[in-house]
C-alpha angles and dihedrals in degrees: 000000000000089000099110090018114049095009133056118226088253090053082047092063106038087057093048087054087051099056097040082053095061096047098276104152092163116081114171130190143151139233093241097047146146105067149274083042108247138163087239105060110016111135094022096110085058090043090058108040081055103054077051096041097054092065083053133106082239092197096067091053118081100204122199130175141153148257114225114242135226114260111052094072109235104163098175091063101086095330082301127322107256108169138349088250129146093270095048096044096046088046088053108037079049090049106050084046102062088047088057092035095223130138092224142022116225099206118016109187128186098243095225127351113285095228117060124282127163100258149159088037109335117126116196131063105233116194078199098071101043114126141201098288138181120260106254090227082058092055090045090054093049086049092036082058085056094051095055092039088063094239095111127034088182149024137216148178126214125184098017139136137255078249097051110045089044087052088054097044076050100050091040101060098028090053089037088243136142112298116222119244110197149021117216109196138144111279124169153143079272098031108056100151101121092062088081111053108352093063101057091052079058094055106054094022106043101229101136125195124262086203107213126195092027078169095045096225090316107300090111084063093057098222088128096044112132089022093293108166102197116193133264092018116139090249099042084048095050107018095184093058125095096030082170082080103042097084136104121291094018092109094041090051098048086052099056089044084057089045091051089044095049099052088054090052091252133128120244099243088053097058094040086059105027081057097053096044082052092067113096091218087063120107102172128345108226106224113196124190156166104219145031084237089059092038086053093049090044091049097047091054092071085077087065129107124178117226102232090249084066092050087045093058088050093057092054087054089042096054088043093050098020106185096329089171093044 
């Protein structure tokens, strides 16, 4: 999501080359990246992983991205996303594959869920803000179209519910319809909630989670602890994003990580990743970064396994800050 935005395409590229490199086959991206979501740059994450893409062996790449969702606004995203019906998801789909310049996506996911949740930081469920929704059987038909078009091998969810993902496996097999195989959802050292719910769906359905923000926007990597501002950071950058993380006890929380870290001669960053890859309920940890430097620190981390008195610490700190950035 900073390709287009905080990196150029050739910086794109020159990270993409990196990862494959070391033996990074998942790329994921959305239709409405990079962020901060603007008219100006929408689709250019996908434009520029695809002037990359095309020089690729595709079949060694598994590519996922994202239709936008009703509810956030974004009219500049196909004149404003209204429902995941038939139209929006053909004019989508349509749309990120000729950016990345693909035939087919490997893993289509509905950015957030069409009917209101309390999301991106919000915490209660309130009957007073839902809102006309589409049927999820109906979403499942218009991606189902996609499927047997050849357009899509896989489907996904991000951002979704226990509810939600349980109502989708229903409909699915009920309707004989795709079956979704994947949530990708936030999940930290200071964003645990997946852990109850979620989890258990894993378990005994077999929808693991694809965890995004492992660093949650930088503040695992302590580079804002004591209220630094470094420049050049995405929040620094734009001061008003990531309002999730802006919260009591977040700060508090990522201080005492870098602490733990420290005193077991880690970087913060390394234990904030190796930590969420350690989780059984765990598919694939999407790394995001500026620079080749940071993409080589979050990579290397994957060689990383935390000693259980490590993953003990961090449930004391846990107990103590539990999900401030939920």
């Amino acid at each position: 999501m900073t390709f287009g935005e905080q990196n150029t395409e050739q910086q794109t590229h020159e990270q993409l080359n990196y990862a494959v490199s070391r033996g990074i086959n998942f790329i994921d991206a959305a239709e409405m990246y990079p962020v901060p979501p603007r008219a100006e740059t929408q689709g250019r994450t996908e434009t520029f992983i695809g002037t990359w893409l095309k020089h690729q062996a595709r079949d060694q790449l598994v590519i996922a991205t994202k239709i936008t969702a009703p509810g956030r606004g974004f009219p500049w995203v196909r004149g404003g996303p209204t429902a995941f019906d038939k139209k929006s998801v053909g004019e989508a789909l349509d749309g990120s594959l000729r950016r990345l310049q693909t035939n087919t996506i490997d893993l289509y996911q509905l950015h957030w869920p069409d009917r209101y949740v309390p999301s991106f930081g919000g915490l209660f469920y309130d009957p007073k803000s839902e809102r006309p929704t589409l049927k999820i059987e109906d979403q499942l038909e218009a991606l189902s179209a996609q499927v047997k078009a050849g357009k899509i091998r896989a489907i996904g969810l991000s951002n979704e519910t226990p509810w939600g993902v349980m109502e989708f496996l229903r409909l699915a097999r009920q309707l004989n319809l795709p079956i979704v195989v994947s949530i990708q959802n936030a999940y930290s050292l200071i964003n645990r909630a997946f852990e109850s719910g979620l989890s258990e769906i894993t378990r005994h359905e077999n929808v693991p989670l694809l965890a995004y923000s492992p660093l949650a926007f930088g503040h695992l990597t302590g580079k804002y602890l004591a209220g630094a501002k470094p420049a050049g950071a995405r929040l620094t950058v734009f001061p008003p994003f990531g309002q999730r993380y802006d919260k009591p006890n977040v700060a508090a929380a990522a201080e005492a990580y870098a602490g733990l870290a420290a005193r077991h001669g880690l970087s913060p960053a390394t234990l904030a990743i190796a930590f969420v890859r350690s989780r059984w309920f765990v598919a694939s940890t999407i790394i995001g970064a500026t620079t080749v430097g940071q993409l080589k620190e979050n990579i290397d981390a994957a060689a990383v396994e935390l000693p259980e008195a490590v993953l003990a610490e961090i449930d004391a700190i846990h107990l103590k800050y539990p999900s401030p950035a939920v």
